[in-house]
TIMIKE-51709 format. One line per 5 residues: number of its first residue (from 1); their letters; for each residue x, y, z of C-alpha. Coordinates in Angstrom, 2 decimals. Each point is the difference from the previous one (the first is absolute). Example, Ala and Ser with C-alpha at 12.3 -4.5 7.8 and 13.67 -1.06 7.14 Angstrom:
1) as) 12.30:-4.50:7.80  1.37:3.44:-0.66
***
This chain:
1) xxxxx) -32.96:-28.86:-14.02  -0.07:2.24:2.92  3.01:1.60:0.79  0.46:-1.46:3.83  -0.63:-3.57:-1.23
6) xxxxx) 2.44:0.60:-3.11  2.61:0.38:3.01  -1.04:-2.59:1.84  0.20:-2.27:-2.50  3.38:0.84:-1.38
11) xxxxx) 1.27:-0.28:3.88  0.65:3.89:0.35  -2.26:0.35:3.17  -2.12:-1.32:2.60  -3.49:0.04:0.28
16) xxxxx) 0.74:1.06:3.77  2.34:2.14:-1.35  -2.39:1.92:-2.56  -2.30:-0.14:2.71  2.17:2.43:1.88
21) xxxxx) 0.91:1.81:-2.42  -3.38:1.12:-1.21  -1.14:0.80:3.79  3.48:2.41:0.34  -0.30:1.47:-3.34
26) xxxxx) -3.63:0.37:-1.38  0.36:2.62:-2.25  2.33:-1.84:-2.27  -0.17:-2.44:-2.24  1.21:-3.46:1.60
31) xxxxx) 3.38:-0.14:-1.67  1.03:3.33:0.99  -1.62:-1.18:3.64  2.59:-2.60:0.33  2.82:2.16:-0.96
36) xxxxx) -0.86:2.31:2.10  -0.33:-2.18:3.27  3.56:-1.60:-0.77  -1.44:-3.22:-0.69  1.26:-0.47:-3.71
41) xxxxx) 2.35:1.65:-1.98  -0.80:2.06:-3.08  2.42:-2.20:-1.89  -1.54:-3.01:0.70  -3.98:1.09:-0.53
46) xxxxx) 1.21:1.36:-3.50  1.77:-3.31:-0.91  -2.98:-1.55:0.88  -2.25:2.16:-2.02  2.60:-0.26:-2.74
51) xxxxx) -0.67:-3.84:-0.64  -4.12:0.59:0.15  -0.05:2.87:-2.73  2.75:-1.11:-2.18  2.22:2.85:0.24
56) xxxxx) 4.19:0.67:0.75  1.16:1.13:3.05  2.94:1.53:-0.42  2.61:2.57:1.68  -0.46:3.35:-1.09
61) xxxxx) 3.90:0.69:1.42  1.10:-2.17:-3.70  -2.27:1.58:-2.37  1.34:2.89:-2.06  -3.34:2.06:-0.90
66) xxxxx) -0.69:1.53:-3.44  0.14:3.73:0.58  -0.82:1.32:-3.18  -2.80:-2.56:0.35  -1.34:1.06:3.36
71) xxxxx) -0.35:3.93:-1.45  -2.83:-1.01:-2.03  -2.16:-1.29:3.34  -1.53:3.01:2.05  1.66:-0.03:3.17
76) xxxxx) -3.25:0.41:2.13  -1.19:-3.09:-1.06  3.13:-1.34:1.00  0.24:1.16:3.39  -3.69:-0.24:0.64
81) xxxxx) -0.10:-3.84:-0.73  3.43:-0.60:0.82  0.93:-1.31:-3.23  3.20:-0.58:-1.77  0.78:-0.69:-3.99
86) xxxxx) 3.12:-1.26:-0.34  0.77:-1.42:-3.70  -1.48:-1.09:-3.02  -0.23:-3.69:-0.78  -2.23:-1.77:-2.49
91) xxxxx) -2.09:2.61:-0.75  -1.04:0.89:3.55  1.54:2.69:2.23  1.01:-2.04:3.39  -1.24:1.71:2.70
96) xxxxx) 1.15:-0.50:4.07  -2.82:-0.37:2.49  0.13:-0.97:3.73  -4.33:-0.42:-0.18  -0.74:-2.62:-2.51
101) xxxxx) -3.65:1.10:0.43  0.28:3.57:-0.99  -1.83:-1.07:-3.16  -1.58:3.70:-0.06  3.36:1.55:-0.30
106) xxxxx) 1.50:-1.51:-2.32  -3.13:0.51:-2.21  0.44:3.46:0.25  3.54:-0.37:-0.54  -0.11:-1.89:-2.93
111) xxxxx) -2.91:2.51:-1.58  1.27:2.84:0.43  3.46:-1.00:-1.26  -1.42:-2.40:-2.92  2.24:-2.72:0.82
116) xxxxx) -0.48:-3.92:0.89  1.40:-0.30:3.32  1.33:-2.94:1.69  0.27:-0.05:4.04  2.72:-1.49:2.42
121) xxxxx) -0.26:-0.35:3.53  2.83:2.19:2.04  0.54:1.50:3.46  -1.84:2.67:0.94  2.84:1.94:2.07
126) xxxxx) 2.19:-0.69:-3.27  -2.39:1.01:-2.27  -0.58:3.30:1.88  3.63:0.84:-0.07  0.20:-0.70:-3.94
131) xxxxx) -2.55:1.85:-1.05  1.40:3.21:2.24  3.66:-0.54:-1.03  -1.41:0.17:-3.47  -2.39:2.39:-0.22
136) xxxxx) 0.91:2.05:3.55  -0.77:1.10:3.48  -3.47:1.85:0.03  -0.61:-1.47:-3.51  -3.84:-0.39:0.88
141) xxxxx) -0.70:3.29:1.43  1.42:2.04:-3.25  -2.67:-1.96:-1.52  -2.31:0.80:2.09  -2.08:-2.41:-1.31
146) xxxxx) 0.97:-2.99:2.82  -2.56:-1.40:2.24  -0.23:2.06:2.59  1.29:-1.81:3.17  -1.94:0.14:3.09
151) xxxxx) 2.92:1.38:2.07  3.10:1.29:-1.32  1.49:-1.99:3.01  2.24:3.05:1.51  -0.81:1.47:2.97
156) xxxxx) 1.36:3.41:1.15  0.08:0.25:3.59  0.38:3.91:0.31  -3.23:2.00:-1.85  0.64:2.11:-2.56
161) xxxxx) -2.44:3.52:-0.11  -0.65:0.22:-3.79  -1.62:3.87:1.04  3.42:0.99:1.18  2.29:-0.41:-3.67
166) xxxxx) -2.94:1.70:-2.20  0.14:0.29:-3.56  3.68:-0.97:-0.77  -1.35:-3.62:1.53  -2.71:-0.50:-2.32
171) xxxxx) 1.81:-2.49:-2.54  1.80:-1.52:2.82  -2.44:-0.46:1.92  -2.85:-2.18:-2.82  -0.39:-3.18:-0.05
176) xxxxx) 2.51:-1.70:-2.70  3.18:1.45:1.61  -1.10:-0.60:3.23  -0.10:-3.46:-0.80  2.92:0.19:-2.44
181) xxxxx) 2.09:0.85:3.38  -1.76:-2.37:1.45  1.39:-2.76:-2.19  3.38:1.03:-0.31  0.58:-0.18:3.86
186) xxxxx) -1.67:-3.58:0.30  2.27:-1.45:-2.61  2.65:1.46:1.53  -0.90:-1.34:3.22  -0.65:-3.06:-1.64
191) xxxxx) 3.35:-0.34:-1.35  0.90:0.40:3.54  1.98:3.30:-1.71  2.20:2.56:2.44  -0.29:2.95:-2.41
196) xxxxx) -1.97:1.19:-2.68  1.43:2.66:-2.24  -2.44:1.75:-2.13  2.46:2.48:-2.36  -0.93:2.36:-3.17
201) xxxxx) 1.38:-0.15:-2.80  0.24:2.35:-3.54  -2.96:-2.30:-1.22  -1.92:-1.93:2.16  0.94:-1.51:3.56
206) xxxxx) 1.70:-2.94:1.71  -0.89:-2.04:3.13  3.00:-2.13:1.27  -0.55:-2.18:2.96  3.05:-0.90:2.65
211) xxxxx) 0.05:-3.90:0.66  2.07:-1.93:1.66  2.81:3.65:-0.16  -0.35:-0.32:-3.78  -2.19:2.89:-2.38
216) xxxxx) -1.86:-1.87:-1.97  -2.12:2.37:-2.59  -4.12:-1.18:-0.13  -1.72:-0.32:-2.91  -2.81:3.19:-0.28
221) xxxxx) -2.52:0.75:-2.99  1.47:3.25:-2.00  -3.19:1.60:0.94  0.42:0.32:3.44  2.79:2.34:-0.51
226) xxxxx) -3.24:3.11:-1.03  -0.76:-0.66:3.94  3.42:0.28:1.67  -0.25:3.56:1.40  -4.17:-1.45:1.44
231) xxxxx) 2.36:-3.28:1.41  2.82:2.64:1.41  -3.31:2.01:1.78  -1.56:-3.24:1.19  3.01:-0.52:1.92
236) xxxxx) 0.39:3.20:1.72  -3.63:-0.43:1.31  0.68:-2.83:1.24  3.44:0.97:1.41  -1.75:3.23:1.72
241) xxxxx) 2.05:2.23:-2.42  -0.23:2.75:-1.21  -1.54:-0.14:-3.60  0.89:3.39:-1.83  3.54:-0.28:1.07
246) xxxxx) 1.62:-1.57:-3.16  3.78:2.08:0.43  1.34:-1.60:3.42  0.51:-3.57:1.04  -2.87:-1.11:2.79
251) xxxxx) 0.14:-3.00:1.80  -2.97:-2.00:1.83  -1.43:-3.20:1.10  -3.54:-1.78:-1.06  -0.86:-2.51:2.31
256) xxxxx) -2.39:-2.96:-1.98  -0.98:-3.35:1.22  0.06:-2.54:-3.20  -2.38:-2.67:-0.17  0.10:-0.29:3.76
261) xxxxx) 3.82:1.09:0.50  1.50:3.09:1.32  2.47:1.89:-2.02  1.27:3.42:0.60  1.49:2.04:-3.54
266) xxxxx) 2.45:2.22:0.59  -0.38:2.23:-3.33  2.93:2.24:-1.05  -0.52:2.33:-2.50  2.36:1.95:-1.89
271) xxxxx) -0.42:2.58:-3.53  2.03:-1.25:-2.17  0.42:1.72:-4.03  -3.27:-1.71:-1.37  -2.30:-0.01:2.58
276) xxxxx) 0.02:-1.54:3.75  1.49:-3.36:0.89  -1.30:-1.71:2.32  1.99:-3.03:2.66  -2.13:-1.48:2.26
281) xxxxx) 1.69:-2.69:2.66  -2.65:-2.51:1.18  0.48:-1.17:3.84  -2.40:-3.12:-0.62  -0.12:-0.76:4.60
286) xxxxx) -1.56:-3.92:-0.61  3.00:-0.90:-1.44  2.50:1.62:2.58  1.73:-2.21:2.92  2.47:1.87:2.30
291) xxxxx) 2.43:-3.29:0.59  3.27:0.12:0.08  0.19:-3.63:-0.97  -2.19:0.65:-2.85  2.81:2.85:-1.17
296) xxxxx) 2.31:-2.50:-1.77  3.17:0.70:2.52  2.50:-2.84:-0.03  0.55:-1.76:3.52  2.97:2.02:0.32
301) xxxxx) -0.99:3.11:-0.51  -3.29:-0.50:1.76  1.86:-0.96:3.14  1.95:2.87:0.16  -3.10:2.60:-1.48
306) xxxxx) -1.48:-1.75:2.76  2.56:0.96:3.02  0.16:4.06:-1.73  -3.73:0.10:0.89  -0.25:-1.10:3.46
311) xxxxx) 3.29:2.94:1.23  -1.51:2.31:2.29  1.33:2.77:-2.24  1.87:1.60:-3.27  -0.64:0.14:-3.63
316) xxxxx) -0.96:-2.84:-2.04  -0.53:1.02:-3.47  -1.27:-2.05:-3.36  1.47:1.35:-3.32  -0.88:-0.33:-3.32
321) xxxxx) -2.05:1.82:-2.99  -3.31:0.72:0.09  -2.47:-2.98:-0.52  2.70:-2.59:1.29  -2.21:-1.15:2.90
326) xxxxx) 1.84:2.40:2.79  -3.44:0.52:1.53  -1.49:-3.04:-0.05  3.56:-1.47:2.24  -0.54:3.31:2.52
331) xxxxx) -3.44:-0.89:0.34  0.72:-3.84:0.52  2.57:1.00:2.45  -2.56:2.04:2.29  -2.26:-2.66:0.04
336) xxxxx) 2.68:-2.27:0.85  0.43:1.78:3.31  -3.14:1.59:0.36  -1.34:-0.18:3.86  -1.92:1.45:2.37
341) xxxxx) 2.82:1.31:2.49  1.79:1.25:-3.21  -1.29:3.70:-1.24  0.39:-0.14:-3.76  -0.34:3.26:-1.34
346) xxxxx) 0.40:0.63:-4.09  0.29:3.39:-2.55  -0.50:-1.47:-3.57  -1.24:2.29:-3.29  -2.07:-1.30:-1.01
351) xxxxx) -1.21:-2.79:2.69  -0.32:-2.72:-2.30  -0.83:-2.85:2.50  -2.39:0.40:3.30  1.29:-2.57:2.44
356) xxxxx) -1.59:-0.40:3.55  2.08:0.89:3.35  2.23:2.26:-1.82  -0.74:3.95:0.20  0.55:1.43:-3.95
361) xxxxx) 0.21:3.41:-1.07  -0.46:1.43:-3.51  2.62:2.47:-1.39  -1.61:3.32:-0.88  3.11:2.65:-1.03
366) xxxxx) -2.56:2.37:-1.77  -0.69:0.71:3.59  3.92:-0.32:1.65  -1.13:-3.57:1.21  2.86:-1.74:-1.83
371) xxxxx) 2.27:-2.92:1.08  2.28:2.06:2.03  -2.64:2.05:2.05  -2.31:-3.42:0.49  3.12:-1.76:1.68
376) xxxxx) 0.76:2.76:2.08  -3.45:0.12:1.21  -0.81:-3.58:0.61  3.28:0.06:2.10  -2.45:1.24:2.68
381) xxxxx) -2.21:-3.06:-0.36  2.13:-2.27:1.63  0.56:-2.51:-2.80  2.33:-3.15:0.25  0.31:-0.66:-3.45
386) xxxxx) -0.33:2.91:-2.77  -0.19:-0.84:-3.88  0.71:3.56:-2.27  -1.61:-1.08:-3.70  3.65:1.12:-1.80
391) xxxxx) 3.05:2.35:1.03  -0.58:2.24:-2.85  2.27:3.08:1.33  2.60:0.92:2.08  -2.51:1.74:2.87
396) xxxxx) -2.01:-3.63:-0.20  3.49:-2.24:0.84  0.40:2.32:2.78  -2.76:-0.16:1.63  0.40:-4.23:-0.67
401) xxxxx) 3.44:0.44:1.89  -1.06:1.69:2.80  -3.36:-2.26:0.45  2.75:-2.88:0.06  2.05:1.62:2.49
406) xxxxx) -2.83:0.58:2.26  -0.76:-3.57:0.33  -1.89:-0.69:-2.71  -0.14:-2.68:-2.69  -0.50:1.72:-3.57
411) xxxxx) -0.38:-1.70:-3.09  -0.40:1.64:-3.11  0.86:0.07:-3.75  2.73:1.46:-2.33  0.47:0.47:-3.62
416) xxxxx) 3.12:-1.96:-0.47  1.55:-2.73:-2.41  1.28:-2.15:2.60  0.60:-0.60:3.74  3.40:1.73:0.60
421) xxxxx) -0.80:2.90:-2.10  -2.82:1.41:2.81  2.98:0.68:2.15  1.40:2.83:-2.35  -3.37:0.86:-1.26
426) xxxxx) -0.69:1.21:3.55  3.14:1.25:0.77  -0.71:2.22:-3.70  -3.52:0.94:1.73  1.92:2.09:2.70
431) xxxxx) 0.39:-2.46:2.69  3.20:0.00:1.82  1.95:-3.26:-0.79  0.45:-1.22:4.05  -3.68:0.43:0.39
436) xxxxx) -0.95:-2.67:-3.01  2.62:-2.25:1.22  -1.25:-0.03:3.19  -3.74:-0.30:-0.26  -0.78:-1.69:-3.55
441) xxxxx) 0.32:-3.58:1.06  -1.22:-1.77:-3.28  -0.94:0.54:-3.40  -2.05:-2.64:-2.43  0.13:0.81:-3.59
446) xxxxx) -2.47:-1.80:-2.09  -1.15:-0.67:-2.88  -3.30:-1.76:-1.74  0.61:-3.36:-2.56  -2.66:-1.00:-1.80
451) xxxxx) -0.85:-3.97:0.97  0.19:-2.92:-3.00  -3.54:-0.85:-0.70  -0.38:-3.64:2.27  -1.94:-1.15:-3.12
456) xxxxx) 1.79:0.34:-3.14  3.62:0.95:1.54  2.65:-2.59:-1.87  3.88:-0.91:0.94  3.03:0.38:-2.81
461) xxxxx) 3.69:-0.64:0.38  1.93:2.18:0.71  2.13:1.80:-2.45  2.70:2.10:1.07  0.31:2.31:-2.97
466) xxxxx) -3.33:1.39:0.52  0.29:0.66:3.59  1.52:2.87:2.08  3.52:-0.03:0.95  -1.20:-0.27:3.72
471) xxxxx) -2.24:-2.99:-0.50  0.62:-3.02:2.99  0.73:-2.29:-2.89  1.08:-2.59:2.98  -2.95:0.08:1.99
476) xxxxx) -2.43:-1.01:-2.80  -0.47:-2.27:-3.09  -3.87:1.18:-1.06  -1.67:2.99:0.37  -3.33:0.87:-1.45
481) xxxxx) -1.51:2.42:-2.02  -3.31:1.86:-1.11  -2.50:-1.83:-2.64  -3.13:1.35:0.09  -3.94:-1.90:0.75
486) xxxxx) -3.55:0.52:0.49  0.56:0.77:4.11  2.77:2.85:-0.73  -1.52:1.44:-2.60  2.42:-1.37:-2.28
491) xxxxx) 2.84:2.39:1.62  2.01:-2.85:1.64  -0.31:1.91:3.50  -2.17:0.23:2.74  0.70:1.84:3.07
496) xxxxx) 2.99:1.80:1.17  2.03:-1.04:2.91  3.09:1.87:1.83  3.77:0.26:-0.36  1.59:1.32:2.87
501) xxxxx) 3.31:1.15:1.00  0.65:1.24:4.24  2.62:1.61:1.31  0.40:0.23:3.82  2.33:2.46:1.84
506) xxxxx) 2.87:-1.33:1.61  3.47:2.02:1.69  1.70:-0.15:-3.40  -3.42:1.62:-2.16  -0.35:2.83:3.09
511) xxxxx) 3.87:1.03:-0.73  -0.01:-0.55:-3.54  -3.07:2.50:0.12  1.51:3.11:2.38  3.19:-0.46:-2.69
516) xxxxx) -3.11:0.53:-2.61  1.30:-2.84:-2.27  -1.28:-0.55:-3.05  -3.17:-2.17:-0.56  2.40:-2.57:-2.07
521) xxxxx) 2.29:-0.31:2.94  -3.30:-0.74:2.42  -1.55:-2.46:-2.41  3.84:-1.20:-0.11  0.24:-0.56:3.79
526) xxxxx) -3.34:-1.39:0.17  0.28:-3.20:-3.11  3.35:-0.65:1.97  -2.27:-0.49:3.30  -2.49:-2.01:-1.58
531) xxxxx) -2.65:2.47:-1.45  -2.65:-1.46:-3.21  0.06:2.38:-2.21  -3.33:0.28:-1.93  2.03:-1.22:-3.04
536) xxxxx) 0.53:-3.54:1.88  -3.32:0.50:1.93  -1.22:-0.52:-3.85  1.62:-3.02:-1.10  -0.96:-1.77:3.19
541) xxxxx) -3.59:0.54:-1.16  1.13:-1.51:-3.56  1.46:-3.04:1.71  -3.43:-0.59:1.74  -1.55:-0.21:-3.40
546) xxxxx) -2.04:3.38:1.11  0.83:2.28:-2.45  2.52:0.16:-3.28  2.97:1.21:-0.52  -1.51:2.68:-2.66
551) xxxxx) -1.53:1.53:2.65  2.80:0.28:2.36  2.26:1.78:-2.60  -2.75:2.33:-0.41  -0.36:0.80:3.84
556) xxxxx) 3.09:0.25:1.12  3.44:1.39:-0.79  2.98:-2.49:-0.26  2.02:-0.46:3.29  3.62:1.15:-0.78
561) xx) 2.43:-0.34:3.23  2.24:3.05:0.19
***
C-alpha cells in the first residue's frame, strides 16, 4: 500500500492535508512532509506505521542497551543509518529504528555484523541522543566513514583567511576536524548548553557541557583524544587567535549562526599541565528576552527593583557570582527604561548583548581603555543613565561614585555573597565610607534555581528530619521534588529561575555605613526592616511548587539572625 493512503486509512492525515504537505515539502518523503509542516506529530505517524508493519514502538528513555553488545556493530553503520541494537532476545539482536523502511540499512547492518536483527519503531530526536550518549559527540566524523551531509549546518559569520595561519593550520584546518568542531558546537547548542569545556588530560581528553548551572561530562570516542591539539587550533582560527602561542592564556569570540540562529562563542583559552583547555560560553541571542517580568522577581521585590530604576541618580548594584544571571537583570533593567529622551550609555568586557537605543562600548585595557578610563570618558557624552559591566577595582568604584554624584544613574555589578556585604566590599575597595552611604541606593543579590521539570515534577510530605533547620515548616504541607522524563532529559529540571534578596538604603543603613559596621550588623538591620534574604527568596519558590528544596540548600547559605 502506498505510504499516503496507509495514513489515510489508519486516520493519521488528510488527503487535504498530504496534499499540502507534498506541495511545501517536495523533496521529502510524505511522512517526513507532514512532520515537517506541523500537521502530525512524529509520535503519532510512527504509531501508525507501527500497527501496518507489525513492529513495537517503544521509549528508548526505559531501555537499558547492551554495551558489550553494541562494540561488536561498526559504528559508521550506526550513525549512517541511524540505527540502534539494544539487546538480545530470541535469537535476534533488537534493533531501534525511527524509519521502518530503511530496509537497506539494516541489511547492511545485519551483514556486516552476522546477526538476525529485529526492528522497533522509536523517536528520532531520542534515538539521536542515545546513540551519541553512547557512543559520543563527533562519533561519525572519527569514522570518517558517515554520509557526508550536504551542509554541516554552522555558519560562521566572520571569514577566516586560511593563507594567513600557514603550515601550523594544516591539520586544523582538513576536513574531519573541521567538521568534528562543527559537531561539537551544534550539540552543544542543541542542548541549549552555556559552556563547553574541552580539558586534557594524562591520557586522552574530556568535553563537559554546562546545563541548566550543572557540568555534566559528554560522552566522546577515545579516539578523538589523537586530535585534541588539531580541535585546540580549530578554535583559535576561529577565535582570530593566535595559533603558535600555546604558553599564555588568549581569549576570543567566534561568531556562528546555527541552523538559521545566531550565536556568538566567547572562547577562553588557558595552558594548563597536559595541553590547552579550552571554555567556550555560548550567547545563543534567539533565545534571549530582556524582561524584567520574565526575570523571576517576586511582586515585592519587583516593586521596589522597580522604584531603584526610575531615581534620577546613584548606584544600583546586582551582586552575586559569576553565571548567577547578574547580566541578564542589568540588561532587563535598561530595557525597562529604555527611551528616546533618555541617553543610555554602557562600558561592558566583553559586550555580550547588542541592544538598540543604548550606546555600548567594549573594554580594551591592553590599550588603557579599561572600565575606569571608559566612564570617565563617556562622562562627556552626556548620558542619563550609565551601566559599568562590574566594579572590579578600587579606581573603577571611584569613578562609579563620582558618575553618581554628578547626576547620574549607575548600575553595575560586584563580586559579593550577599546584599549587605557590597557595602564593606566597597568601602575595602578604597571608597570613603560617607560617600557609599550616600550614593549606593540599592543592592539586589541573586541567585539562579534550577525549575522542577512541569512534566515529571511529583509532591511528598514533608518530613522534618530531613529538612534544614530554617525550613517554613508552617507555611507548607507538600513540596515537590525532581524525578526525571523524556522532556528533561531524565534530570528532573528544566530551566533555572531567580532567587533574589534587595536591600534599599534608608537613614539607619547610611549611619550604620559611615560607623563602617559590619556586614552582619547591616544584614541585621535590614531582616529587622523587612528584607528577603535569598535564603527565604528560595523557599518561596519551593512553596510555589517551582523548584525543590535540594536545590535551595545547594544555592544558598542558611539564614542565621545574629
Amino acid at each position: 500500500m502506498e505510504l499516503s493512503q496507509l495514513l489515510i486509512e489508519e486516520g493519521v492525515a488528510t488527503p487535504e492535508q498530504i496534499e499540502a504537505a507534498r506541495g511545501a515539502h517536495a523533496d521529502v518523503r510524505i511522512d517526513q512532509a507532514l512532520i515537517r509542516s506541523g500537521a502530525v506529530t512524529e509520535d503519532r505517524i510512527l504509531r501508525a506505521m507501527s500497527h501496518e508493519f507489525g513492529m513495537d514502538y517503544i521509549d528508548l528513555k526505559e531501555v537499558e542497551v547492551d554495551t558489550d553488545l553494541l562494540r561488536r556493530f561498526p559504528t559508521s553503520s550506526i550513525y549512517r543509518h541511524s540505527l540502534l541494537p539494544l539487546y538480545r532476545h530470541n535469537g535476534h539482536v533488537v534493533v531501534a529504528t525511527s524509519d521502518p523502511l530503511n530496509l537497506e540499512g539494516l541489511d547492511e547492518l545485519s551483514s556486516i555484523s552476522g546477526f538476525h536483527l529485529a526492528p522497533v519503531l522509536t523517536r528520532s530526536g531520542e534515538l539521536g541522543s542515545r546513540i551519541h550518549e553512547l557512543l559520543g559527540v563527533g562519533g561519525d566524523t572519527i569514522n570518517e566513514l558517515v554520509k557526508q551531509r550536504s551542509e554541516d549546518g554552522i555558519e560562521l559569520l566572520e571569514e577566516i583567511n586560511a593563507d594567513d595561519f600557514g603550515e601550523l593550520a594544516e591539520g586544523a584546518q582538513a576536513p574531519s576536524v573541521i567538521r568534528l568542531v562543527n559537531e561539537l558546537l551544534m550539540e552543544a547548542v542543541k542542548l541549549q548548553t552555556s559552556d563547553v569545556h574541552v580539558e586534557p588530560l594524562e591520557h586522552g581528553m574530556s568535553v563537559r557541557f554546562r546545563l541548566d548551572g550543572m557540568l555534566r561530562v559528554q560522552p566522546t570516542p577515545p579516539e578523538m583524544a589523537q586530535f585534541y591539539s588539531a580541535i585546540v587550533t580549530r578554535l583559535k582560527i576561529m577565535s582570530h587567535l593566535n595559533i603558535a602561542e600555546k604558553r599564555l592564556p588568549q581569549d576570543g569570540r567566534i561568531k556562528l549562526r546555527v541552523s538559521g540562529r545566531e550565536v556568538d562563542v566567547r572562547v577562553s583559552i588557558i595552558p594548563m599541565l597536559h595541553g590547552e583547555g579550552v571554555v567556550m560560553r555560548l550567547l545563543d541571542k534567539a533565545r534571549m528576552t530582556f524582561d524584567l517580568k520574565n526575570v523571576g522577581m517576586p511582586p515585592s521585590v519587583s516593586s521596589e527593583f522597580r522604584k531603584l530604576i526610575d531615581l534620577p541618580h546613584g548606584i544600583v548594584l546586582v551582586t552575586g557570582p559569576t553565571g548567577s544571571g547578574k547580566s541578564t537583570t542589568l540588561y532587563s533593567a535598561l530595557s525597562e527604561i529604555r527611551d528616546p529622551a533618555t541617553k543610555i550609555i554602557t562600558v561592558e568586557d566583553p559586550v555580550e548583548y547588542q541592544m538598540d537605543g543604548i550606546s555600548q562600548i567594549q573594554v580594551h585595557s591592553r590599550i588603557g581603555l579599561t572600565f575606569a578610563a571608559g566612564l570617565r570618558s563617556i562622562l562627556r557624552h552626556d548620558p542619563d543613565v550609565v551601566l559599568i559591566g562590574e566594579i572590579r577595582d578600587g579606581e573603577t568604584a571611584q569613578a562609579a561614585i563620582q558618575a553618581s554624584l554628578t547626576g547620574h544613574l549607575v548600575f553595575s555589578t560586584l563580586h559579593t555573597n550577599d546584599a549587605p556585604s557590597a557595602f564593606t566590599r566597597l568601602v575595602d575597595m578604597g571608597v570613603e565610607p560617607y560617600l557609599v552611604a550616600s550614593t549606593v541606593e540599592g543592592i539586589l543579590a541573586q541567585r539562579l534555581v534550577r525549575r522542577l521539570c512541569s512534566h515529571c515534577k511529583r509532591a511528598v510530605a514533608l518530613d522534618a528530619a530531613d529538612l534544614p533547620a530554617d525550613f517554613p515548616h508552617e507555611t507548607m504541607e507538600v513540596v515537590y521534588e525532581p524525578v526525571g522524563c523524556r522532556e528533561c532529559r531524565s534530570t528532573g529540571y528544566s530551566g533555572r529561575i531567580g532567587v533574589f534578596e534587595l536591600l534599599r538604603t534608608d537613614a539607619v543603613i547610611q549611619r550604620m555605613c559611615v560607623e563602617q559596621r559590619s556586614s552582619t550588623e547591616i544584614r541585621d538591620y535590614g531582616l529587622s526592616a523587612g528584607m528577603t534574604t535569598l535564603r527565604s527568596s528560595g523557599w518561596e519558590q519551593v512553596a510555589a511548587g517551582v523548584t525543590s528544596v535540594d536545590e535551595v540548600v545547594r544555592i544558598t547559605r542558611g539564614d542565621i539572625v545574629g
